[in-house]
C-alpha positions in Angstrom: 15.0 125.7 -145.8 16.2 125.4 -149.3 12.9 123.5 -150.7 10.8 126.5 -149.5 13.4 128.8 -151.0 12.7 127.0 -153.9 9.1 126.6 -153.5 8.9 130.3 -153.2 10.9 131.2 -156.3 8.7 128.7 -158.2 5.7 130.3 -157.1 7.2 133.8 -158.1 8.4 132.7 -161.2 4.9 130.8 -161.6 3.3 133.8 -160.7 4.9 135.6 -163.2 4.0 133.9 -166.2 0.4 133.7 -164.9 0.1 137.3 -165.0 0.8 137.2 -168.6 -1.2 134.6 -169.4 -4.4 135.7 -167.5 -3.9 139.0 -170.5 -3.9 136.1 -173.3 -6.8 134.6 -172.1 -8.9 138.0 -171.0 -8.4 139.1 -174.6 -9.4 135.9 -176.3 -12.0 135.2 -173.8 -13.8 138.5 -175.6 -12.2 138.7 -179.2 -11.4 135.2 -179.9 -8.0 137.3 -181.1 -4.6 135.4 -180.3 -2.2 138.5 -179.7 1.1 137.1 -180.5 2.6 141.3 -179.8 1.5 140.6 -176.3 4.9 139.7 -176.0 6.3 143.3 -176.7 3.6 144.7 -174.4 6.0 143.3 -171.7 9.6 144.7 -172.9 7.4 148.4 -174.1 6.5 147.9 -169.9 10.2 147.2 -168.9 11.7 150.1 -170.9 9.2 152.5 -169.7 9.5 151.5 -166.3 13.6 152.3 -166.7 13.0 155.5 -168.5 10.5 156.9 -166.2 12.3 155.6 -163.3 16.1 157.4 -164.0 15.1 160.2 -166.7 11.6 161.5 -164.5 12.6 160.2 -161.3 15.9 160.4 -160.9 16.1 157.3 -158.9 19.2 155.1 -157.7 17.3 152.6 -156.2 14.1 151.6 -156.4 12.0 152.1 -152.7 8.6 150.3 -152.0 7.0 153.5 -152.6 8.8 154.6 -156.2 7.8 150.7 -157.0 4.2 151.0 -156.6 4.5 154.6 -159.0 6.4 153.1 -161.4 4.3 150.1 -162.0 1.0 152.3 -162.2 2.9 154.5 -165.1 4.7 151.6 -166.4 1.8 149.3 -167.0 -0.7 152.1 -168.0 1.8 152.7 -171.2 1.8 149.5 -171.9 -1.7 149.1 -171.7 -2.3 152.1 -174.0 0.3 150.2 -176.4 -1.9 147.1 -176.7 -5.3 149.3 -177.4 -3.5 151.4 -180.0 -2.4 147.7 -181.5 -6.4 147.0 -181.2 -7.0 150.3 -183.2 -4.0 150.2 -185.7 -4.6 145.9 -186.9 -6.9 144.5 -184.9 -10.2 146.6 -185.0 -10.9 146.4 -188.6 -10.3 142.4 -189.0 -10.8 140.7 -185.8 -13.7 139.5 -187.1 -13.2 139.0 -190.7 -10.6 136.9 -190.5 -8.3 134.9 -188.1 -5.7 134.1 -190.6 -5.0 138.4 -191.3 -5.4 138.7 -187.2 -2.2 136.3 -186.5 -0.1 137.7 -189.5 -1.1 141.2 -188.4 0.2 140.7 -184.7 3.1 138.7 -185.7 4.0 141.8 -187.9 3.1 144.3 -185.0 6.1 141.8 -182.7 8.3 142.3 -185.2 8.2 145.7 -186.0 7.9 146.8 -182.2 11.0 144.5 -181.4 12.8 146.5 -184.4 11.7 149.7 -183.3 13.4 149.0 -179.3 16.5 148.0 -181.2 16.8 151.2 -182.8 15.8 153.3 -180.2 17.6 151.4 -177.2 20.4 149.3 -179.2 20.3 145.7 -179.1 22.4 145.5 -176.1 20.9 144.6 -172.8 20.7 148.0 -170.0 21.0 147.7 -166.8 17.6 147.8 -164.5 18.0 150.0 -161.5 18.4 147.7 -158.0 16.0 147.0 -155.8 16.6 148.8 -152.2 18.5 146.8 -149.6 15.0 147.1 -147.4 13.1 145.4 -149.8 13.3 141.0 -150.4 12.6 140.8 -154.6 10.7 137.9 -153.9 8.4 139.6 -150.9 8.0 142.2 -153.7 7.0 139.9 -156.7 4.5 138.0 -154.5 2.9 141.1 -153.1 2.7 143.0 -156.5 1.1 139.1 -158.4 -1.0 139.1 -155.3 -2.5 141.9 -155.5 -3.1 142.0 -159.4 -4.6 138.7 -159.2 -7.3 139.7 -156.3 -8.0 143.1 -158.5 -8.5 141.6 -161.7 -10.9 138.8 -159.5 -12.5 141.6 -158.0 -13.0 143.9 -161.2 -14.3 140.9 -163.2 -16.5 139.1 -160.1 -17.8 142.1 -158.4 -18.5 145.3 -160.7 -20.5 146.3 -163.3 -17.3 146.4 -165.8 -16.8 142.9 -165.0 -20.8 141.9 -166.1 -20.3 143.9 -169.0 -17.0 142.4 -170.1 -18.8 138.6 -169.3 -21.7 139.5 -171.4 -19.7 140.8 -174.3 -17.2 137.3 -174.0 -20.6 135.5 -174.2 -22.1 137.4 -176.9 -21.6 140.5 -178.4 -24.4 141.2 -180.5 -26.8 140.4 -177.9 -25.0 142.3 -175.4 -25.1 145.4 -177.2 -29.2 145.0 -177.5 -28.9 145.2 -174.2 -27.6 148.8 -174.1 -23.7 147.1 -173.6 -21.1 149.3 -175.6 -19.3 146.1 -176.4 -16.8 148.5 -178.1 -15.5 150.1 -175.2 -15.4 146.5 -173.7 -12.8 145.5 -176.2 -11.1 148.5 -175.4 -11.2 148.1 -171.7 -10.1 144.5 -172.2 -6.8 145.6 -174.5 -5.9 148.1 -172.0 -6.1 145.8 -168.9 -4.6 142.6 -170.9 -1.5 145.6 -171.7 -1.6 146.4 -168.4 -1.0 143.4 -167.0 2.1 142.8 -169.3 3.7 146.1 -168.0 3.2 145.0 -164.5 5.3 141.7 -165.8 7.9 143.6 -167.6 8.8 145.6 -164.4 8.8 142.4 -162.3 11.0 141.0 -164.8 13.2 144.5 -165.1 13.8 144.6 -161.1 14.0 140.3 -161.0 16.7 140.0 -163.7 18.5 143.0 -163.4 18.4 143.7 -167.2 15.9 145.0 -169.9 16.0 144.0 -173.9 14.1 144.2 -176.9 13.7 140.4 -176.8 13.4 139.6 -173.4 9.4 139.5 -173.3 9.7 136.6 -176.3 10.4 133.4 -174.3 8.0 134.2 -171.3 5.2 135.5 -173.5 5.8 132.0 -175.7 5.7 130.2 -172.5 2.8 132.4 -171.4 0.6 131.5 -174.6 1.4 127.7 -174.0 0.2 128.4 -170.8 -3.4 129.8 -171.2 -3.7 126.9 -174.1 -3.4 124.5 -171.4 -5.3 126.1 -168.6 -8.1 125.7 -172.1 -7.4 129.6 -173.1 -10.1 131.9 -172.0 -10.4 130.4 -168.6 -8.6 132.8 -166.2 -8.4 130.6 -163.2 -6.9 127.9 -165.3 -4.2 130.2 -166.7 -3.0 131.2 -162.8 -3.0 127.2 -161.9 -1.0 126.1 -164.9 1.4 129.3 -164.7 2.1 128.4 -161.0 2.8 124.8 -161.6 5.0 125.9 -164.5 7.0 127.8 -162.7 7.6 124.9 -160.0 8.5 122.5 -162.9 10.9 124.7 -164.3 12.7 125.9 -160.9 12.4 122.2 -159.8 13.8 120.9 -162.9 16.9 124.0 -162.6 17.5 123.1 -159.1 18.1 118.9 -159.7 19.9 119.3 -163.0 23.9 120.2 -163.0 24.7 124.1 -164.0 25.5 123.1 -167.6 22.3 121.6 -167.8 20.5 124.5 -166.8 19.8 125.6 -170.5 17.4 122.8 -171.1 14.7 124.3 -168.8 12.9 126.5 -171.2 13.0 122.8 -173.5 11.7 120.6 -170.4 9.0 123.3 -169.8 7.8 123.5 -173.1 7.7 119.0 -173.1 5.7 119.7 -170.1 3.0 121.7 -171.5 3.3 120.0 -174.7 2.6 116.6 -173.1 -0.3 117.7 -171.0 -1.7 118.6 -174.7 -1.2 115.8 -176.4 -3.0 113.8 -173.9 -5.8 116.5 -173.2 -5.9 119.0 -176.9 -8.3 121.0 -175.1 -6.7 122.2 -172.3 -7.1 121.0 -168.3 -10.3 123.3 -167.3 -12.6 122.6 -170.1 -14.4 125.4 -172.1 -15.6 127.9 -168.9 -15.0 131.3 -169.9 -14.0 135.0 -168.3 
């Protein structure tokens, strides 16, 4: 009973970091652009998740229903975040130069963690409970579930997801083709943000706690993550973000509590040792 327990909370926790990952690669799959704010995509998700959820809905606790409303609101601000990061830095020099593209989003983390400090103090809050009816890890497997199987079905079976497959292969021609490869990108941003907010609320109702830093260390991880799944492939993103997160609640279950700090430093030797032998990732070159 306690290796599925654990076998569970690896998936979830695997899950987790897929989910951000899969919004690394779908971004880079179109822009070649490494977002290093996706990061703060997740805590701008967290925060608005608590805001909405005791300032506009006046909850105590949060019921399967209020959930599934919070997420939609949540993630949809932080997907409008990351586009208006697209139109404030990214836009103008995506394609100009990839040097200017990392400083710019490494700025854009910065200031938005800054920003969260002064607005919310650098002091963790308290994330509202989860109702007694509800099983947290029920919940975080449903909610990955079903994001994975719409982003698989927006991207396999619509029109939107042709489009935004064309654009990842090529632009130029693409837009020949009558594609506005510009409201691609834009689409892209939004559902790469979105995905983060769905994260951030996860991680909000998981932990207990929101921060301005706490979407640093699993949007690190997160980028390791869609390195090694060779970024841009979605599929090996989810697979390397579920074995990650059985690695790391493998490695926390055999090691002694004071040990439990090295982790995050074991996980990142994992990834970093699958790279070393194999630089370009486990899943080759396949795109969106």
């Amino acid at each position: 009973m306690y290796l599925i327990e654990q076998f569970i909370n690896g998936l979830s926790l695997g899950g987790l970091y897929a989910l951000i990952a899969v919004g690394f690669s779908m971004v880079y799959g179109v822009l070649k652009l490494l977002n290093f704010a996706h990061s703060e995509i997740i805590t701008i998700g967290a925060y608005s998740g608590l805001i909405i959820a005791t300032s506009l809905l006046h909850l105590e606790k949060v019921t399967l229903w209020s959930l599934l409303l919070l997420i939609v609101l949540s993630a949809s601000i932080s997907g409008i975040a990351a586009v208006l990061l697209y139109f404030l830095g990214y836009k103008s020099i995506y394609k100009k130069s990839r040097i200017a593209v990392l400083i710019t989003a490494i700025g854009f983390s910065v200031i938005i963690q800054n920003i969260l400090k002064l607005i919310f103090g650098s002091k963790s809050l308290a994330f509202l409970p989860v109702s007694d009816a509800l099983n947290m890890n029920t919940v975080v497997f449903v909610v990955l579930t079903i994001s994975f199987l719409s982003i698989y079905l927006l991207l396999k079976k619509t029109d939107i997801g042709i489009w935004i497959r064309a654009v990842a292969d090529d632009d130029k021609t693409a837009d020949l083709m009558g594609i506005n490869s510009q409201l691609i990108v834009i689409t892209v941003f939004f559902l790469g943000g979105f995905l983060a907010g769905v994260a951030g609320i996860i991680m909000g109702l998981r932990d207990g706690f929101v921060n301005p830093y706490m979407g640093f260390t699993p949007g690190l991880k997160a980028f390791s993550i869609a390195v090694v799944g060779s970024i841009g492939n979605l599929k090996g993103a989810v697979i390397v973000g579920l074995l990650l997160g059985l690695f790391e609640v493998m490695v926390q279950s055999l090691l002694p509590g004071e040990y439990s700090q090295l982790r995050d430093i074991l996980a990142f030797a994992f990834l970093l040792l699958i790279l070393i032998f194999n630089p370009t990732g486990l899943f080759g070159k396949k795109m969106i």
